[in-house]
N, C-alpha and C positions, 0 to 999 in steps of 0.2 A: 755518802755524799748525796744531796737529794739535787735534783736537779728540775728546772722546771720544765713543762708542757716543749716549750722551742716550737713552736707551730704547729704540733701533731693533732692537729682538728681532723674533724670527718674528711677530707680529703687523703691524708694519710693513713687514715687507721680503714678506710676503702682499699687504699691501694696494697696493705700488707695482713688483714685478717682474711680468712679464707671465706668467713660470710659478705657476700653481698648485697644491696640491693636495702630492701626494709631490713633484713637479716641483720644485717651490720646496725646493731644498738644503740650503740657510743656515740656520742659526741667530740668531746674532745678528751685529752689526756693532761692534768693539773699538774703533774710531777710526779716523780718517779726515784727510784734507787736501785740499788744492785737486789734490793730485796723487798721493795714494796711500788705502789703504784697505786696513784687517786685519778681517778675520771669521773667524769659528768656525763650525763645522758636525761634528754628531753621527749627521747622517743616513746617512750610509758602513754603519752596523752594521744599518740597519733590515733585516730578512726582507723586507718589500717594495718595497725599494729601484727604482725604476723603471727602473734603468740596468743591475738585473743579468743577468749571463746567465747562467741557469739557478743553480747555488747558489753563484756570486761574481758579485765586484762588481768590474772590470777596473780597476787606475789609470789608464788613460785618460780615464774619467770624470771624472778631476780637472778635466781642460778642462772641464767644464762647470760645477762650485765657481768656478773662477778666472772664468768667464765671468759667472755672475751675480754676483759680487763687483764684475765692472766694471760691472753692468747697476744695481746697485744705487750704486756709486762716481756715475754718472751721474742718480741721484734724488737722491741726498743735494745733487750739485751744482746741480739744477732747483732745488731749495727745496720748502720746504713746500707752496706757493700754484702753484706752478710743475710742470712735466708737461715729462720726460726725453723726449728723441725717441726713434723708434722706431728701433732699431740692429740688426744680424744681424750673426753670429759668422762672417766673410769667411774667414778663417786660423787656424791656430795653426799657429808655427814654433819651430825650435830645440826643441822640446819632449826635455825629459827625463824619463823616466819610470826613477824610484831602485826602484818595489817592484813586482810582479806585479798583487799586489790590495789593494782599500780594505777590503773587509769583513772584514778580519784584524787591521787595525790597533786597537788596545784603546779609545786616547783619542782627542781632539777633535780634528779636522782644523783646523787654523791656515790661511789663505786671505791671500796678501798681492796687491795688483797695484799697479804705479806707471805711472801714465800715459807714455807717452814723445813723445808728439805726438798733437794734435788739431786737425784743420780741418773745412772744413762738411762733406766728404764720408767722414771717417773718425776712425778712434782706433785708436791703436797702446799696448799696455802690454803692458810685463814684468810677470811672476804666478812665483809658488813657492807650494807647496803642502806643510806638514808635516805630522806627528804627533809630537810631544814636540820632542825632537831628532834627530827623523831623517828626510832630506829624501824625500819623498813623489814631487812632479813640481814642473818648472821651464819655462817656456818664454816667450813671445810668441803675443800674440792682437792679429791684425787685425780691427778691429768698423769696417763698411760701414754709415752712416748715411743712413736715409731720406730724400728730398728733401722741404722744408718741403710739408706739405699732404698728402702720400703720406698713403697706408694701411697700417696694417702687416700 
């Protein structure tokens, strides 16, 4: 069942991803399923973007959109009442990277990732990353999941 966004703009995805501040990418979240999740992010053009180097913003940084799009894919799935385990970004593979840089691109980054397996000690999802029509980055992210109790 997909279901749409419900209000979860940058105020919510502040209050429940673990980055804060510029850290926190996203903008808001488009819709979602038990197995996939689209978001939008504007942050790529900010001058203080925290990921630039010196006066660009590398597309490799995309891993890290796609990354909290799953961090955030994994709150929406806790629920409301409910508290996402604490996850770390293990991998990215096959990654394809279509442009040099983000801070060129004019419009809204588009953010997709689909789960492709999940067990107690990890999660596997395929991520693509656009601007309009034209493809940004693509790859796989392995996220290595806390042991119940752990700290993060």
């Amino acid at each position: 069942m997909i279901r749409e966004g419900g209000g979860r703009d940058r105020d919510w995805l502040l209050a429940r991803l673990p980055q804060k501040g510029a850290m926190n990418l996203l903008e808001r979240i488009e819709r979602w399923s038990d197995e996939e999740i689209a978001c939008t992010a504007r942050s790529h053009v900010a001058p203080g973007h925290p990921l630039r180097c010196g006066d660009l913003l590398p597309s490799c940084a995309a891993i890290e959109y796609a990354a909290q799009a799953v961090a955030a894919h994994g709150a929406l799935l806790a629920g409301d009442d409910g508290t996402a385990g604490a996850g770390f970004l293990a991998s990215a593979r096959a990654v394809d990277l279509h442009v040099a840089r983000l801070d060129d691109l004019a419009g809204p980054l588009a953010i997709h990732a689909r789960r492709l397996s999940a067990d107690a000690s990890g999660l596997l999802y395929e991520f693509r990353v656009a601007c309009g029509s034209a493809r940004v980055a693509s790859g796989r992210l392995a996220i290595a999941l806390a042991a119940a109790g752990a700290s993060a």
